[in-house]
N, CA, C and O atoms as CSV, one atom per row, in Angstrom:
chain,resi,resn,atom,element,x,y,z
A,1,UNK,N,N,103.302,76.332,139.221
A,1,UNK,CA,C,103.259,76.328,137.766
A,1,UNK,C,C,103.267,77.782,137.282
A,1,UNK,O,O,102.530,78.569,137.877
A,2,UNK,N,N,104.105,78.273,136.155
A,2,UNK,CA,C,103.938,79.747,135.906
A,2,UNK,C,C,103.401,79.928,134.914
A,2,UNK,O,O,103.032,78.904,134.340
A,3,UNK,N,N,103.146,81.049,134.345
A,3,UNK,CA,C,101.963,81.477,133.190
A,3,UNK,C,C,102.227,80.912,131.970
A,3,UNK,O,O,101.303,80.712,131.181
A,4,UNK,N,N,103.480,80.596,131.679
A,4,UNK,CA,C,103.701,80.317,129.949
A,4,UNK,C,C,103.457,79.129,130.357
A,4,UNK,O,O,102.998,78.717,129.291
A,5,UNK,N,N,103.375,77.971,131.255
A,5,UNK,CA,C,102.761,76.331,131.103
A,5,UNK,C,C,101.107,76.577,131.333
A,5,UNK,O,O,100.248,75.972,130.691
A,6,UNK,N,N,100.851,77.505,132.293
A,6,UNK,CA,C,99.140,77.471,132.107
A,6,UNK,C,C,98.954,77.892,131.131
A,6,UNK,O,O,98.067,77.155,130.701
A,7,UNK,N,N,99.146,78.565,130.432
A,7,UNK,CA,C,98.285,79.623,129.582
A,7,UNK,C,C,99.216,79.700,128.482
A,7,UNK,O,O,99.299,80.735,127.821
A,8,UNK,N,N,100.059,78.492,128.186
A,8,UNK,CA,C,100.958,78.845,126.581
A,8,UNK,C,C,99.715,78.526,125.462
A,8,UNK,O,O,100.163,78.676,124.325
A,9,UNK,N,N,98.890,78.297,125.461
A,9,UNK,CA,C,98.070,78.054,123.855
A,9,UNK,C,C,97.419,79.228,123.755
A,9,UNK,O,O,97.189,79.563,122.593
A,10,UNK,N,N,96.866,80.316,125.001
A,10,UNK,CA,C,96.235,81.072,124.951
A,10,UNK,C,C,97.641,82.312,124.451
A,10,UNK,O,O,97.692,83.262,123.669
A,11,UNK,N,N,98.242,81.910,125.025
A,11,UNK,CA,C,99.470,82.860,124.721
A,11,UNK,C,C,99.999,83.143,123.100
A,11,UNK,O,O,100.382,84.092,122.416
A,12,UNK,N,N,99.769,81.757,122.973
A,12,UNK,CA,C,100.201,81.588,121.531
A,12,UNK,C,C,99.165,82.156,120.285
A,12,UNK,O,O,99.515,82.583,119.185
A,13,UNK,N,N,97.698,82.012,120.854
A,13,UNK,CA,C,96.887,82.618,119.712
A,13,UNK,C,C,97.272,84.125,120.347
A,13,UNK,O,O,97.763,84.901,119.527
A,14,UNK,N,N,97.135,84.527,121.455
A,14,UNK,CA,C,97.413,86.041,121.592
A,14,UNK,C,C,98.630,86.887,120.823
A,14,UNK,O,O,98.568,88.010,120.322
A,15,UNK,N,N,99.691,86.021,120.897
A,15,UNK,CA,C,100.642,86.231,119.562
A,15,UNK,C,C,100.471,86.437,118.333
A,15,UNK,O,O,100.593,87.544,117.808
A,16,UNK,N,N,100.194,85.476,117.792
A,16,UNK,CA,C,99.394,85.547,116.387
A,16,UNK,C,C,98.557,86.252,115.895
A,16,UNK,O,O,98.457,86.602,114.719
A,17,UNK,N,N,97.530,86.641,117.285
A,17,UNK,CA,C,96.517,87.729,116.830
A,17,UNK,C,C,97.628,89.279,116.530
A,17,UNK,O,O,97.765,89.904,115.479
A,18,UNK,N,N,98.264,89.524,117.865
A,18,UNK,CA,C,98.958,90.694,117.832
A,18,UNK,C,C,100.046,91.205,117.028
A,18,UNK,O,O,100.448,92.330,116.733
A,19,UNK,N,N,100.472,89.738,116.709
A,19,UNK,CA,C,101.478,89.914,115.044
A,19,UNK,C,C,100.660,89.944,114.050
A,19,UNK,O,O,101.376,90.244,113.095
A,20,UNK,N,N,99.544,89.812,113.659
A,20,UNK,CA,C,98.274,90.101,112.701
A,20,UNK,C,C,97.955,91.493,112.643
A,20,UNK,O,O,97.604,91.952,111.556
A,21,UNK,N,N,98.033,92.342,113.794
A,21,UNK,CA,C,97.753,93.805,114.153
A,21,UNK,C,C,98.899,94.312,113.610
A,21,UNK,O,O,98.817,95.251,112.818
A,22,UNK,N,N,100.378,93.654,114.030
A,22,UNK,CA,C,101.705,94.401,113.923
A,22,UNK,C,C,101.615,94.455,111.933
A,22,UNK,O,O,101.631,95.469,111.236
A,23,UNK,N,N,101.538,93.238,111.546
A,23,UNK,CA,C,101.318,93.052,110.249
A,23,UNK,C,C,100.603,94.086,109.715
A,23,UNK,O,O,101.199,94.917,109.029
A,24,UNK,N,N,99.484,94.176,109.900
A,24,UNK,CA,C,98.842,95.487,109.658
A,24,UNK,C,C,99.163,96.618,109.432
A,24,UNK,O,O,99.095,97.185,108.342
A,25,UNK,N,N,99.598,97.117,110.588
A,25,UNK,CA,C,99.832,98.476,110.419
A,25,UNK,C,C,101.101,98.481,109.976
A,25,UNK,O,O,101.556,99.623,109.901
A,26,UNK,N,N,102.030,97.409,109.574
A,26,UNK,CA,C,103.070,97.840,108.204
A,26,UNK,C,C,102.546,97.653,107.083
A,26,UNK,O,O,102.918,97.999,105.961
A,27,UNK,N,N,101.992,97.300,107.299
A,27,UNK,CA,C,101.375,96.904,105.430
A,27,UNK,C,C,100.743,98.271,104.896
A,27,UNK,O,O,100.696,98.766,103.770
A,28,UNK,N,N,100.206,98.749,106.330
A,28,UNK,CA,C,99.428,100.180,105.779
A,28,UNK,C,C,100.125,101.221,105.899
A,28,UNK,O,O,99.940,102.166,105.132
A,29,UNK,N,N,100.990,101.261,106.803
A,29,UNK,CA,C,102.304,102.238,106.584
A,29,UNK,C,C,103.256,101.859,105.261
A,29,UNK,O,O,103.050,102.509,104.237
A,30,UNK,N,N,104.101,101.014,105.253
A,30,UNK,CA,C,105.128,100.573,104.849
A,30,UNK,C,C,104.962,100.496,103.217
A,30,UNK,O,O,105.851,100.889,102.462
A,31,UNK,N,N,103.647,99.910,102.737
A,31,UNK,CA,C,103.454,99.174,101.964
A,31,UNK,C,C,102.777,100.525,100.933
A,31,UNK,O,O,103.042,100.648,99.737
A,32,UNK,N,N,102.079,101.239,101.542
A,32,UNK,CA,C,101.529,102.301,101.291
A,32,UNK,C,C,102.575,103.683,100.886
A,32,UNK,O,O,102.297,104.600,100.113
A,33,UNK,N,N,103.776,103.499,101.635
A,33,UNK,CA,C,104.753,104.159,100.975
A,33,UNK,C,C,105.556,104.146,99.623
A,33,UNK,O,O,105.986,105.033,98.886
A,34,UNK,N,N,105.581,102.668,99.599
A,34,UNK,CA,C,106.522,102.498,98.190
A,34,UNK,C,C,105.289,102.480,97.527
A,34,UNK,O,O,105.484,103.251,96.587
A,35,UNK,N,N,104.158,102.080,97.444
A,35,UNK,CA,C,102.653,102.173,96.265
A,35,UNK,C,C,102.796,103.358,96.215
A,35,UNK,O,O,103.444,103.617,95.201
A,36,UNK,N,N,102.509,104.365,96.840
A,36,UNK,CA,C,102.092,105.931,96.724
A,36,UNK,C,C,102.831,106.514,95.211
A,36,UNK,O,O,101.965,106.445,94.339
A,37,UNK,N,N,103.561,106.816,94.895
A,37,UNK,CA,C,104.117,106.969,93.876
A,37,UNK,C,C,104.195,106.800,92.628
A,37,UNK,O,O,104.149,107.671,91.760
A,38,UNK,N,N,104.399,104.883,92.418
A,38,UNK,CA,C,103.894,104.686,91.655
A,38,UNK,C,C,102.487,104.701,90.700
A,38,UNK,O,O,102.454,104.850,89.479
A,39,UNK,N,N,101.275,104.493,91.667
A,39,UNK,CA,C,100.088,104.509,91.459
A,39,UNK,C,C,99.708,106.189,91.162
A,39,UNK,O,O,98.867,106.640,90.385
A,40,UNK,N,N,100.738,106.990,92.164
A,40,UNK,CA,C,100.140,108.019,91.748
A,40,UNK,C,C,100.343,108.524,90.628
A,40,UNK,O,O,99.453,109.124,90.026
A,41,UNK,N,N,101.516,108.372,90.174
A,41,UNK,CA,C,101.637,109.065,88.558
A,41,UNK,C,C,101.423,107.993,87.789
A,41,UNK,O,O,101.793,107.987,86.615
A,42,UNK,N,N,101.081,107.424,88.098
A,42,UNK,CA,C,100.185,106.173,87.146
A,42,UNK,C,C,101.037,105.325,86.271
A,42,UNK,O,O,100.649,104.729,85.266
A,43,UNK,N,N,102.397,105.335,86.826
A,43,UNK,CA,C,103.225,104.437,85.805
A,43,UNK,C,C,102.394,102.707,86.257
A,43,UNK,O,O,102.605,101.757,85.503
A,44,UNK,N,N,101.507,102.529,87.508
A,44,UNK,CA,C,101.445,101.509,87.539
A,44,UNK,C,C,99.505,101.249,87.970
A,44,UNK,O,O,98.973,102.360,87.969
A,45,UNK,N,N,99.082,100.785,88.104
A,45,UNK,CA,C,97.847,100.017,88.247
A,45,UNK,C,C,97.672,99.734,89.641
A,45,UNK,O,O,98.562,99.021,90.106
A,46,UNK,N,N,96.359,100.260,90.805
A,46,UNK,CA,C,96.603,99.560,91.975
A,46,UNK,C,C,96.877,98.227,92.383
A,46,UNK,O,O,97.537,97.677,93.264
A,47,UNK,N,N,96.038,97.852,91.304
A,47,UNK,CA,C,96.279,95.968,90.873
A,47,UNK,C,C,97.900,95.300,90.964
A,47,UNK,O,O,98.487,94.343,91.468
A,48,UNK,N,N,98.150,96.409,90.182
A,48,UNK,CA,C,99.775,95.768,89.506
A,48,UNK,C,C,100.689,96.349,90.769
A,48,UNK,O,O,101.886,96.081,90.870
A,49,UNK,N,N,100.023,97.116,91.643
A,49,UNK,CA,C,101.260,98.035,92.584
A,49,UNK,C,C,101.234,96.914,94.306
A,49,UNK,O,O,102.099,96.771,95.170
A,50,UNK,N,N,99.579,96.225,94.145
A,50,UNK,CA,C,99.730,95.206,95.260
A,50,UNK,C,C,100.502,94.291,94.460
A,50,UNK,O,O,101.672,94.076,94.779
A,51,UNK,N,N,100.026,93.767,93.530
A,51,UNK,CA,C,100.507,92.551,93.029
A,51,UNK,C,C,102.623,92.412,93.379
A,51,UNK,O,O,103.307,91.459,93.751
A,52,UNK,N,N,102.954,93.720,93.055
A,52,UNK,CA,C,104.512,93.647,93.135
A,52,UNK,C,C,104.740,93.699,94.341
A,52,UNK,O,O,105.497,92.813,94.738
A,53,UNK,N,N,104.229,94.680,95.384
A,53,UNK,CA,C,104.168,94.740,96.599
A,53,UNK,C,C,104.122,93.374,97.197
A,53,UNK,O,O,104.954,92.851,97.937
A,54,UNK,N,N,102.905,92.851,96.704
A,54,UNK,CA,C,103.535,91.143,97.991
A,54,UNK,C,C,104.412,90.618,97.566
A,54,UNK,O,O,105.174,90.318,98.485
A,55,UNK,N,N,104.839,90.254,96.459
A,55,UNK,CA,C,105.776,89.735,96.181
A,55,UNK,C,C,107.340,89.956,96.619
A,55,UNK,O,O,108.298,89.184,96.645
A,56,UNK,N,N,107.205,91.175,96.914
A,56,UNK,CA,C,108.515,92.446,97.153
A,56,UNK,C,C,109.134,92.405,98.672
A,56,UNK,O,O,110.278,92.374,99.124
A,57,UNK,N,N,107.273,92.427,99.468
A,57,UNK,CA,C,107.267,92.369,100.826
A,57,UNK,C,C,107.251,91.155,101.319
A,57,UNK,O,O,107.604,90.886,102.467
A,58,UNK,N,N,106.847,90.354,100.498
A,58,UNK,CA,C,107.348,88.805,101.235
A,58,UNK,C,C,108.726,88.340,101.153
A,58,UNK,O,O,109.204,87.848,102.175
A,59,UNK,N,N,109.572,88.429,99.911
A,59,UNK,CA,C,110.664,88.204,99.780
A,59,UNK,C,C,111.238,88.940,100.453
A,59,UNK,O,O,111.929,88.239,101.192
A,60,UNK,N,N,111.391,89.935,100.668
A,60,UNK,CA,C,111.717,90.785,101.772
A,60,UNK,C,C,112.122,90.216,102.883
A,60,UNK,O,O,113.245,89.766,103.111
A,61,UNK,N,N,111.061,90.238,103.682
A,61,UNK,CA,C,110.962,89.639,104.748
A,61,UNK,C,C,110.985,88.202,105.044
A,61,UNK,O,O,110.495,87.835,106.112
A,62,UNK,N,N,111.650,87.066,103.985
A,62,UNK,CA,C,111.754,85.925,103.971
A,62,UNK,C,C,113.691,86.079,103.635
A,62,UNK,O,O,114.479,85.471,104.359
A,63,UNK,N,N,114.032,86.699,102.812
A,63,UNK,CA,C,115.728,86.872,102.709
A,63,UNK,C,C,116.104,87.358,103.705
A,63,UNK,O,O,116.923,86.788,104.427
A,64,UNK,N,N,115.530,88.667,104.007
A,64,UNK,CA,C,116.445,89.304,105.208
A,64,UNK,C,C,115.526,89.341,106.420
A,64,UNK,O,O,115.928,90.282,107.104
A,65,UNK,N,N,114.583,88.821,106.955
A,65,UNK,CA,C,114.059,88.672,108.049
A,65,UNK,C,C,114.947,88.207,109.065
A,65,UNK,O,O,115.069,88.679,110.195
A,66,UNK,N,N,115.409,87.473,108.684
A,66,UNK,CA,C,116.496,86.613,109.876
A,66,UNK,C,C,117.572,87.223,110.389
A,66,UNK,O,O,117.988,86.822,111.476
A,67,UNK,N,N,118.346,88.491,109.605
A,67,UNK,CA,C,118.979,89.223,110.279
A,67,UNK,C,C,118.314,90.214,111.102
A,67,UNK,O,O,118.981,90.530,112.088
A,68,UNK,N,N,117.251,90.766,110.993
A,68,UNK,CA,C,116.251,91.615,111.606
A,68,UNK,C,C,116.293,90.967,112.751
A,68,UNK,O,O,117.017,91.336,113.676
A,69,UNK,N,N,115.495,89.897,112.813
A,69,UNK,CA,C,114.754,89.122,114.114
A,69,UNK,C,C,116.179,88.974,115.065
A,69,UNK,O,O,116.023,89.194,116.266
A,70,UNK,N,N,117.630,88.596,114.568
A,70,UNK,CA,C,118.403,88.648,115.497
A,70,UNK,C,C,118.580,89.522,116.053
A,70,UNK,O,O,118.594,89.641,117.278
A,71,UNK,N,N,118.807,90.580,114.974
A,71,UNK,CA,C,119.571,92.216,116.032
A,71,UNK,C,C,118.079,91.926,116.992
A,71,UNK,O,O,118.241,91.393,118.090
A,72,UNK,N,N,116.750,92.264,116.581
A,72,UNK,CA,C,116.018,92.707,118.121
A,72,UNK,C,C,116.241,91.041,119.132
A,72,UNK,O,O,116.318,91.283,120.336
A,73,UNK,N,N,116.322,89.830,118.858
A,73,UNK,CA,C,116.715,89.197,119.595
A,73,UNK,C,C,117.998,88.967,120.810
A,73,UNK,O,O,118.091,88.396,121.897
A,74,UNK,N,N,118.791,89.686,120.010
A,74,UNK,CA,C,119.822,89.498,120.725
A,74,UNK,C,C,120.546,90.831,120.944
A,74,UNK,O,O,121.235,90.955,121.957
A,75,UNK,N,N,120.427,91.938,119.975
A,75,UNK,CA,C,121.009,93.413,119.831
A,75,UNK,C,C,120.417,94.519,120.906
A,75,UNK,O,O,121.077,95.545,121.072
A,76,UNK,N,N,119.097,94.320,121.694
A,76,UNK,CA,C,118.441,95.031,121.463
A,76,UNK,C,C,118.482,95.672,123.494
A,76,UNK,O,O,118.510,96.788,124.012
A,77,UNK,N,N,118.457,93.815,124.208
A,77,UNK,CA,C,117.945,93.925,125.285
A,77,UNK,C,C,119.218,92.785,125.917
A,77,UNK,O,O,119.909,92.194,125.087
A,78,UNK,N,N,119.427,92.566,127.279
A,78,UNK,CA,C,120.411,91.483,127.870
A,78,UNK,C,C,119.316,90.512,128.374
A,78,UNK,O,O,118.452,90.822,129.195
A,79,UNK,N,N,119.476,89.089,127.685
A,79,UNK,CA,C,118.430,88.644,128.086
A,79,UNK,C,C,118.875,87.995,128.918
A,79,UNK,O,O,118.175,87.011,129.155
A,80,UNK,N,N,120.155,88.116,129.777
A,80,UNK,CA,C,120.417,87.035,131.066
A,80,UNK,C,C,119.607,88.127,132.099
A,80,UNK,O,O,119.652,87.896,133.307
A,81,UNK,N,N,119.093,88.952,131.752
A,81,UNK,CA,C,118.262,90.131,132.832
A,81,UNK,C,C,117.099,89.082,133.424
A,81,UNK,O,O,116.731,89.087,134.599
A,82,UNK,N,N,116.571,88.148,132.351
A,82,UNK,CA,C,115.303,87.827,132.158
A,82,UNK,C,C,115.382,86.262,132.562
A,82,UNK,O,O,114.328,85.635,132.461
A,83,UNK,N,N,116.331,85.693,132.932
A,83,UNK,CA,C,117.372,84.507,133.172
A,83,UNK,C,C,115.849,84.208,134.537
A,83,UNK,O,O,115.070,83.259,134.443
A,84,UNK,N,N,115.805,85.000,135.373
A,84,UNK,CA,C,115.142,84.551,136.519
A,84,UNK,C,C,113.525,84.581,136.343
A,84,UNK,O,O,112.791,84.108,137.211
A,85,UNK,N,N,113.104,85.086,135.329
A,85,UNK,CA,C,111.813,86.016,135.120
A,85,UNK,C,C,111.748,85.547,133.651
A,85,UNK,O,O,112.272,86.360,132.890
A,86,UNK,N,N,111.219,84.397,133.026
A,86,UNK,CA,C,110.823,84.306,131.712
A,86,UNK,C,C,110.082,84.794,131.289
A,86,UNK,O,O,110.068,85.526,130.300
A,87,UNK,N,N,109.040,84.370,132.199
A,87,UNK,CA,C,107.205,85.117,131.440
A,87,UNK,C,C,107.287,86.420,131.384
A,87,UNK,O,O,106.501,86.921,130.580
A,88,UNK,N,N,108.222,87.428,132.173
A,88,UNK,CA,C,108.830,88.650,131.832
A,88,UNK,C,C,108.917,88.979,130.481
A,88,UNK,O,O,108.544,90.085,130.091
A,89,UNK,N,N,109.258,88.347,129.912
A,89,UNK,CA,C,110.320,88.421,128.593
A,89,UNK,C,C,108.921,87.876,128.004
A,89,UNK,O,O,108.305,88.939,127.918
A,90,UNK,N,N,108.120,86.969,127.587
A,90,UNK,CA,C,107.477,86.413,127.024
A,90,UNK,C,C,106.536,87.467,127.023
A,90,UNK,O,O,106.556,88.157,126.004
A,91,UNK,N,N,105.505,87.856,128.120
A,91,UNK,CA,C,104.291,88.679,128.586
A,91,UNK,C,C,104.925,90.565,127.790
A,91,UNK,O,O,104.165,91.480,127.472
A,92,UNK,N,N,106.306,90.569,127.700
A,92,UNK,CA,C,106.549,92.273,127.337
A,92,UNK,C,C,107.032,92.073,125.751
A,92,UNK,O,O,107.013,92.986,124.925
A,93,UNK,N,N,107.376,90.997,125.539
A,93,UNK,CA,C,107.400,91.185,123.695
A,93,UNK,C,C,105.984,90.635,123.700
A,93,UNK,O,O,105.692,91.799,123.425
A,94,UNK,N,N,104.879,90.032,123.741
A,94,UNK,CA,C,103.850,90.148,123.423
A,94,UNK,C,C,102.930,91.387,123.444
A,94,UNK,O,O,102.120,91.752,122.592
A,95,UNK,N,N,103.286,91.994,124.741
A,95,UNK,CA,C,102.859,93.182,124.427
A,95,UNK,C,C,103.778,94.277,123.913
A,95,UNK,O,O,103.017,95.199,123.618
A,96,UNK,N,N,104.767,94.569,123.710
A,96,UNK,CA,C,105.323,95.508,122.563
A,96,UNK,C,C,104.775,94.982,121.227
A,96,UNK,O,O,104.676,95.824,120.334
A,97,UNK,N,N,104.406,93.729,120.953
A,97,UNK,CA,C,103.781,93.816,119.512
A,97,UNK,C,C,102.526,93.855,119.552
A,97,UNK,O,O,101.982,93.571,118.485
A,98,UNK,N,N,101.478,94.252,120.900
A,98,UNK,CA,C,100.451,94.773,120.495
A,98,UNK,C,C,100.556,96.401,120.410
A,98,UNK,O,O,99.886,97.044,119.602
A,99,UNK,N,N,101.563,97.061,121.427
A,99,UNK,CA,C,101.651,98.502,121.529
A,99,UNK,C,C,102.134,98.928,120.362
A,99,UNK,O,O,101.684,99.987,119.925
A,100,UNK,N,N,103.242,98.140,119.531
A,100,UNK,CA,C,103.547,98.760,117.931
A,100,UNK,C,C,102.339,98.582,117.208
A,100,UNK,O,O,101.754,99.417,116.518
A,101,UNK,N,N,102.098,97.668,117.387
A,101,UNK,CA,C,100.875,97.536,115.996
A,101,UNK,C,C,99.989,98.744,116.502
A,101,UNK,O,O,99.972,99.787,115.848
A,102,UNK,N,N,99.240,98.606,117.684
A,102,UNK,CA,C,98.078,100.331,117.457
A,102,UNK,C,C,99.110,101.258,117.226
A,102,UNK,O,O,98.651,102.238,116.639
A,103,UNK,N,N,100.198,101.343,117.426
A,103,UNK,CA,C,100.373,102.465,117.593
A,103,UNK,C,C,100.647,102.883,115.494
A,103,UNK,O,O,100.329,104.000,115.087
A,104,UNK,N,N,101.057,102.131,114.796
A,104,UNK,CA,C,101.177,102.170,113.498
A,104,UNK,C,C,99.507,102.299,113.333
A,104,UNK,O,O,99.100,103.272,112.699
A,105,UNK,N,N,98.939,101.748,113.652
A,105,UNK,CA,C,97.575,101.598,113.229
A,105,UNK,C,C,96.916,102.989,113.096
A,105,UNK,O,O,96.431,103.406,112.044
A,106,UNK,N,N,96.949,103.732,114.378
A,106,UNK,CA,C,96.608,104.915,114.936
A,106,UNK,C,C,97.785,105.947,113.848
A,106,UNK,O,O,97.389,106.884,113.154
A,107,UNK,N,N,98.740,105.645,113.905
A,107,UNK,CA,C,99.367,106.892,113.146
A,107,UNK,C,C,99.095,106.771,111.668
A,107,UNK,O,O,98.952,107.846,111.086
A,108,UNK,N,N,98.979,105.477,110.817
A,108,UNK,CA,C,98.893,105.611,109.252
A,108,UNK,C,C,97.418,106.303,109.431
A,108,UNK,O,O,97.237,107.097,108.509
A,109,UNK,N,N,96.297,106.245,110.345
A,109,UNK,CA,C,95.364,106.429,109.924
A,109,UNK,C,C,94.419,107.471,110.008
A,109,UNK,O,O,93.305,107.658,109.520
A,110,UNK,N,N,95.842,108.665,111.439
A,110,UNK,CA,C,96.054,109.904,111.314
A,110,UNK,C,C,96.905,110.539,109.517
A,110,UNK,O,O,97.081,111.686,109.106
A,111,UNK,N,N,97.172,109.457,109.007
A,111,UNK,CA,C,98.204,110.199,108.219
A,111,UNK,C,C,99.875,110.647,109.059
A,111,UNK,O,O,100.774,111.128,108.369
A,112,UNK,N,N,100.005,110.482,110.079
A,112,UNK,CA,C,101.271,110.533,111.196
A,112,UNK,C,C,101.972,110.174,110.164
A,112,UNK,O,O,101.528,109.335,109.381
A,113,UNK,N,N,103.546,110.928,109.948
A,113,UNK,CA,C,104.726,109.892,109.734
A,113,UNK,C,C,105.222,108.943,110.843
A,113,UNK,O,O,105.459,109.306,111.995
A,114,UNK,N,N,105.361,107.600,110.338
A,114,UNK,CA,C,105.697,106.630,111.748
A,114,UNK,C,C,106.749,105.604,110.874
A,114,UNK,O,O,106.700,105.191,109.715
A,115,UNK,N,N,107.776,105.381,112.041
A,115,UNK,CA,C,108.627,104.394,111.676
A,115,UNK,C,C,108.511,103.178,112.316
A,115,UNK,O,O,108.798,103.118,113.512
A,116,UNK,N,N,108.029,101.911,111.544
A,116,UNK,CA,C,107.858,100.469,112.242
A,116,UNK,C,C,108.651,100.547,112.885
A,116,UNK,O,O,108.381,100.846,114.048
A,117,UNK,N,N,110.299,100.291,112.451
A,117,UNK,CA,C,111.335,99.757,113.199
A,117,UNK,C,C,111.514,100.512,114.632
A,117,UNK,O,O,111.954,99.869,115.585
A,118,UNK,N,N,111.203,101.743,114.754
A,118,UNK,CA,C,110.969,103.112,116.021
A,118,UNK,C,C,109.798,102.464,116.961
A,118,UNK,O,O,110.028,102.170,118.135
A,119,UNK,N,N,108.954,102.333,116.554
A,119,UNK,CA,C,107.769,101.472,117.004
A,119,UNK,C,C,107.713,100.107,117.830
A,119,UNK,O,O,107.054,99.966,118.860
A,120,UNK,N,N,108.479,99.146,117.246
A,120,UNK,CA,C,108.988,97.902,117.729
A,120,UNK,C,C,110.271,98.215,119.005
A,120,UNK,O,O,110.272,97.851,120.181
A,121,UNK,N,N,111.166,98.916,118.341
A,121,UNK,CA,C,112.457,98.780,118.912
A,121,UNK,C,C,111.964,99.659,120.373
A,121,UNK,O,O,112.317,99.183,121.452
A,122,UNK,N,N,111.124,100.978,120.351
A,122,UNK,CA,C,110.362,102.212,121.369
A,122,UNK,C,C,110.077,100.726,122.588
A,122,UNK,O,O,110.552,100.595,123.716
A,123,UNK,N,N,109.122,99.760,121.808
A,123,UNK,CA,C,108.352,99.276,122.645
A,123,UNK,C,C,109.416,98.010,123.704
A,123,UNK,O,O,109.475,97.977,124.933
A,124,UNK,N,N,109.937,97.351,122.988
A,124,UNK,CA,C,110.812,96.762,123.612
A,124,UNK,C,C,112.076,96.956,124.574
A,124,UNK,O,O,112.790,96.168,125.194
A,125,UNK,N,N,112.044,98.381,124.425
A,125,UNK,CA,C,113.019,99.239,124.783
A,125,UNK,C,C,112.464,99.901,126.666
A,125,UNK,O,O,113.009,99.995,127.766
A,126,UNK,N,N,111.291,100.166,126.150
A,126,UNK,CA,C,110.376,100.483,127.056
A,126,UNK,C,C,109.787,99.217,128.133
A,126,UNK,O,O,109.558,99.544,129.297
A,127,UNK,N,N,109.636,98.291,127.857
A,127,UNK,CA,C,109.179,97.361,128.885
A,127,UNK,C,C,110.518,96.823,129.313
A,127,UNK,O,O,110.469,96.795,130.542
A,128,UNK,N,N,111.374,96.501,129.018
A,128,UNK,CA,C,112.911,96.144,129.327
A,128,UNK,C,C,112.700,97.228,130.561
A,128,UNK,O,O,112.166,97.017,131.650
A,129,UNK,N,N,113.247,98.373,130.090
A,129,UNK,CA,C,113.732,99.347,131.245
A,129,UNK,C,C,112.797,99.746,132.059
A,129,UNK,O,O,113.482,100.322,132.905
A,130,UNK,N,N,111.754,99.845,132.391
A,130,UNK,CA,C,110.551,100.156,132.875
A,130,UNK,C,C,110.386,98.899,133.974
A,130,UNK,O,O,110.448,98.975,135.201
A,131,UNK,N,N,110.151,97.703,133.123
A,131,UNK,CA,C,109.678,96.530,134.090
A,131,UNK,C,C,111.004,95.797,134.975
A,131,UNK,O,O,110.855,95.345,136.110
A,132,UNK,N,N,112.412,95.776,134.167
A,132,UNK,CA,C,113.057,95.379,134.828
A,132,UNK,C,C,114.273,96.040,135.345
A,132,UNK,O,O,114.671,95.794,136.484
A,133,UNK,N,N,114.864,96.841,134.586
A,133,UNK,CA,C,115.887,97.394,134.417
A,133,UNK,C,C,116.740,98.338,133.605
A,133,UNK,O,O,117.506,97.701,132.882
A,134,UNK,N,N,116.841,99.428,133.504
A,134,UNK,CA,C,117.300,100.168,132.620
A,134,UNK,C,C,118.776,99.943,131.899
A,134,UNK,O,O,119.217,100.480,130.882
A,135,UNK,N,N,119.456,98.851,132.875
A,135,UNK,CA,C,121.053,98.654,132.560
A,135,UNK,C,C,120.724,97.224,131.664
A,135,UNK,O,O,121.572,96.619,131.009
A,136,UNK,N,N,119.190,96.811,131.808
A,136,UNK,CA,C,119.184,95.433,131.122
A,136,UNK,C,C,119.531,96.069,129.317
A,136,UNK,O,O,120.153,95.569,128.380
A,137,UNK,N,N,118.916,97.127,129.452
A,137,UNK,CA,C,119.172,97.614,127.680
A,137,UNK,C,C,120.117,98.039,127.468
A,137,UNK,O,O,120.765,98.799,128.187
A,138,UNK,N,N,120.563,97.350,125.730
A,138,UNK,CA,C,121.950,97.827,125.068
A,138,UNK,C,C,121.962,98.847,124.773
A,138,UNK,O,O,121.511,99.157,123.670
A,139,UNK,N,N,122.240,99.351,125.231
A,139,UNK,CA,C,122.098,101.593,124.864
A,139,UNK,C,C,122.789,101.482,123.662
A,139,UNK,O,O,122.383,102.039,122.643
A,140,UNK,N,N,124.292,100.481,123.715
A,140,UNK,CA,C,125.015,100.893,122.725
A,140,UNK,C,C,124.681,100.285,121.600
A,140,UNK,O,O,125.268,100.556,120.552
C-alpha cells in the first residue's frame, strides 16, 4: 500500500493547512502592495482598501486562477517523470507550498521584496530537479 492510500486524509488536511500558510503570505505580500498607496495618501480608508481588496483578490483568483493552476500544472514540470513515483509528485507540491508560504512569510515580515509566483515556481522547480531529475523540468 503506498502513502497517498495510507495517509490521504492526513495528507489532505496537511494541504489545506499549507495552502492556508501559502494564502498568507500573499495576502501579506501581495495584498499589502496594491493597499500601500492607496491608504497611504489617504485617497482610501483601511476599511475601504480591505473591503476592495477581497473583492479584487477573490475575483481575481476565481476568473483567472484556472489559467495559472494550468501553466504550473502542466507548463512547469514533465509529469510522465512522475508516471512511476506518484507520492513523488504529491509529497513535493505539498511541500513547495509549505516552502513558498514561509518563505513569503519570512520575507514580507523582513520587509524583503518577494515574488509569490518566484516562490511557488523556485519551489517546484527545485524538488522536480533535485528529487528526480533535472531533464524532468521545462527549462523552456
Amino acid at each position: 500500500m503506498d502513502i497517498i492510500q495510507s495517509y490521504g486524509f492526513i495528507l489532505i488536511v496537511m494541504a489545506a493547512i499549507f495552502g492556508f500558510v501559502m494564502a498568507w503570505g500573499i495576502g501579506a505580500n501581495d495584498v499589502a502592495n496594491a493597499m500601500g498607496t492607496s491608504v497611504g495618501s489617504k485617497a482610501l480608508t483601511i476599511k475601504q482598501a480591505i473591503l476592495i481588496a477581497m473583492v479584487f483578490e477573490f475575483a481575481g483568483a476565481y476568473l483567472a486562477g484556472g489559467e495559472v493552476t494550468s501553466t504550473i500544472r502542466k507548463g512547469i514540470i514533465d509529469a510522465t517523470y512522475f508516471i512511476d513515483i506518484p507520492d513523488d509528485l504529491v509529497l513535493g507540491m505539498i511541500s513547495a507550498l509549505l516552502a513558498a508560504g514561509i518563505w513569503l512569510a519570512v520575507a514580507s515580515f523582513k520587509g524583503w521584496p518577494v515574488s509569490t509566483t518566484h516562490s511557488i515556481i523556485g519551489a517546484i522547480v527545485g524538488f522536480t530537479a533535485v528529487g528526480v531529475s533535472a531533464d524532468a523540468v521545462e527549462w523552456s
